[in-house]
N, C-alpha and C positions, 0 to 999 in steps of 0.2 A: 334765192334772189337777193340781191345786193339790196342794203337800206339807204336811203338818202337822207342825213342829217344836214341843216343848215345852222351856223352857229350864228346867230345875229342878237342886237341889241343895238337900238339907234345912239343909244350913250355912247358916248367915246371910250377909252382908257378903261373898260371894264373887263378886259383880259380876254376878248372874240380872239383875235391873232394867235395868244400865246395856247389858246385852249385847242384852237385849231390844230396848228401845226403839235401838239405835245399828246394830245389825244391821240389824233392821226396818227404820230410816229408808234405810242403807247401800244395803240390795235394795231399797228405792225407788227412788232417785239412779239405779241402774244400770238403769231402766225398767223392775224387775218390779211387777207389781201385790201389795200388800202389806196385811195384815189381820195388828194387835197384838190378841190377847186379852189382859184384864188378872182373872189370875186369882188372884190376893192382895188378900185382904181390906186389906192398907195400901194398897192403890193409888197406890202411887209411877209406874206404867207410866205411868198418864192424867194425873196431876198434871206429870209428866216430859215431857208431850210437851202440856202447856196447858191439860188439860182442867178443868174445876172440879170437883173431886168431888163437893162436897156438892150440886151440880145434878144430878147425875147423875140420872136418872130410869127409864132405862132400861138395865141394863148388865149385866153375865156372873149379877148374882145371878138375876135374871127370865128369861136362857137357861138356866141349872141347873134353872131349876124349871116350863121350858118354860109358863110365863105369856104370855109374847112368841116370835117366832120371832127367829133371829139376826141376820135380816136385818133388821129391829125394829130390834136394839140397835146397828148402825152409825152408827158418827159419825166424820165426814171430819175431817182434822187438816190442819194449814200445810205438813207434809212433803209433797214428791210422792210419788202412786203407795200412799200410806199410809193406811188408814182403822183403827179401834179400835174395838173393844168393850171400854167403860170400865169401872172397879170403882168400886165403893163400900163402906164401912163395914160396910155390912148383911151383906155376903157372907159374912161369919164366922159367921153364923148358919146358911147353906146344911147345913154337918155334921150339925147337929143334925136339922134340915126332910128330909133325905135320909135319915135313918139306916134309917127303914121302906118306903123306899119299894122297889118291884119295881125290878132291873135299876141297883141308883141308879148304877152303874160307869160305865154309859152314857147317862147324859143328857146328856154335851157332844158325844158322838159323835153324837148322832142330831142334838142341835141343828143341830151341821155340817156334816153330809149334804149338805141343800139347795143351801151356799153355798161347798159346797168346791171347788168349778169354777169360780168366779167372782174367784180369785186363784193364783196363781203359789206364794205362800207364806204359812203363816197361822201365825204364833209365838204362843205361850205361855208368857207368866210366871206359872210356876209360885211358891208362896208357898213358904216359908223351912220346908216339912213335909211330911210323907209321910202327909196327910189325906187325906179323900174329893175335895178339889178337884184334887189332886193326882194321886190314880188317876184319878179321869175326864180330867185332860189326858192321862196317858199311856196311857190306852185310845182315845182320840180318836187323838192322834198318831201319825204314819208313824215319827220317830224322836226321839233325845231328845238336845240339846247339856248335855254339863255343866261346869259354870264351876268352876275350881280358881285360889284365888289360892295366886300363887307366896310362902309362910307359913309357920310352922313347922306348924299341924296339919292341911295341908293334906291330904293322905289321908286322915284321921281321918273316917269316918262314911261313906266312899267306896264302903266294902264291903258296908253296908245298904245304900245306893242301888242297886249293883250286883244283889244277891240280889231287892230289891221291883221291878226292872226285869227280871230273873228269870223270880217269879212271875207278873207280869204278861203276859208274853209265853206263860207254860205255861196261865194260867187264861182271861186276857182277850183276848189281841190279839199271836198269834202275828208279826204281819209288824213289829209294832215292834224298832226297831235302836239302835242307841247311831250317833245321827250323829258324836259326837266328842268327846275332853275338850279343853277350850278353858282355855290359862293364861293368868290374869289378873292386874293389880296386879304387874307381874316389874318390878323395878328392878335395872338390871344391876350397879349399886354393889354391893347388898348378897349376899355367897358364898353366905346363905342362898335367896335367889332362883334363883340358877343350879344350886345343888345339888337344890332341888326342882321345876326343869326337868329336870336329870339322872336323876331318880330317875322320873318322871311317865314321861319317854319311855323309859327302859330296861324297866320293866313294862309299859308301856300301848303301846309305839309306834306302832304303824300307827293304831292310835286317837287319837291326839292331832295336835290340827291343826295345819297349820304355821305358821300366823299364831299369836305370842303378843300382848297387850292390854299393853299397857308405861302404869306410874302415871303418872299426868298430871292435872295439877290442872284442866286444862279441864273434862275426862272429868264430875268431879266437882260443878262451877259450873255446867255447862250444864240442868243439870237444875231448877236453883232460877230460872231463866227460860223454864221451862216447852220449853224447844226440845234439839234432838236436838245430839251435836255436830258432825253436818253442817252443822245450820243457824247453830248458834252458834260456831264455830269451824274452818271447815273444811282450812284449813291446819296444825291441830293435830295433834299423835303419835297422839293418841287417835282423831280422826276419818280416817286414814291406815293405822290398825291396822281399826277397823273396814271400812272398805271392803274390803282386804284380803281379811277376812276372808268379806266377803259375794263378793267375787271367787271364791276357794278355794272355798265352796259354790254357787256358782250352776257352775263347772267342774268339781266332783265331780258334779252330777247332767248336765254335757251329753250 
């Protein structure tokens, strides 16, 4: 049975997108079958891995509002092993469209019902908030990765994650876990990176993964040529962390 990761962190700029799409592509590479949801209304996931948004026609906002089924809104990409459900622009309007609706917590869960046997792993780019697209990922979700760059306010806001991950599990969806905190952007130059390595693992330990995401300017180029930094770099720091890292969880679940 396929697991359901959502990558979320209401922080901005904490490297959700880049983990998404470079994990995803990584558990391709290693021959699992892989499914990117892109569920942020900016749709960096699908632009980041080629897709054209404003073609989009059918994508996470028409599964939210179950118009389409999810299998509908598949579309194969250049990675191996990797297929998406794209975003587009409109998505931002899904809050509003839900707000009356019966059950709205569960509309991505039931979406993926059908299609959650037909992949190994199905990720979740979660948007930069703790909206209703957001709860339905992590009602949907078996567990949740959260991205922490290594920064000065790097815990800042960590503790309402924590709490709405919480609630979630008291009201909606007891069996979700915290798959792990993932440190990102660490440059080992700077004492403040190592100190907020220090600090992440002596509270959080066992929960933080061992692979950390080290800055790398590839990381960041690869995305404005629409490919993964597998594709576009694959000798890079960056694409060497993520595999890694897709190693470490495919070895945490054998």
């Amino acid at each position: 049975m396929g697991k359901i990761i959502a990558i979320a962190n209401q922080k901005g700029g904490v490297g959700k997108t880049t983990t998404s799409i470079n994990l995803a592509a990584s558990l391709g590479v290693l021959e699992k079958k892989v499914l990117l949801i892109d569920a942020d209304p900016q749709a960096n996931a699908s632009s980041g891995l080629g897709i054209d948004v404003d073609s989009v026609e059918f994508g996470t906002y028409q599964v939210l509002e179950h118009t389409i089924s999810a299998k509908e809104a598949i579309v194969n990409t250049t990675s191996p092993n990797l297929d998406i459900i794209p975003a587009h622009i409109d998505l931002v309007a899904i809050e509003i469209e839900l707000v009356d609706k019966l059950e709205r917590e569960y509309m991505l869960k039931k979406s993926l019902a059908e299609i959650k046997n037909d992949y190994d792993y199905i990720i979740i780019d979660c948007a930069p908030s703790l909206g209703l697209i957001t709860l339905n990922s992590f009602v949907a979700a078996d567990s949740v990765i959260i991205p922490i760059q290594c920064e000065y306010f790097a815990l800042e806001g960590l503790g309402k994650l924590l709490n709405t991950i919480k609630s979630i599990q008291n009201i909606h969806n007891p069996d979700l876990d915290i798959e792990g905190l993932l440190l990102t952007m660490f440059d080992s130059r700077l004492r403040l990176s190592n100190q907020v390595v220090d600090e992440v693992r002596k509270h959080f330990s066992s929960m933080v993964f061992d692979t950390i995401i080290r800055r790398n300017t590839r990381l960041g180029e690869a995305p404005s040529y629409g490919e993964s930094i597998i594709a576009y770099d694959a000798t890079s720091k960056g694409a060497v962390n993520y595999l890694n890292l897709a190693q470490e969880l495919i070895k945490k679940h054998s």
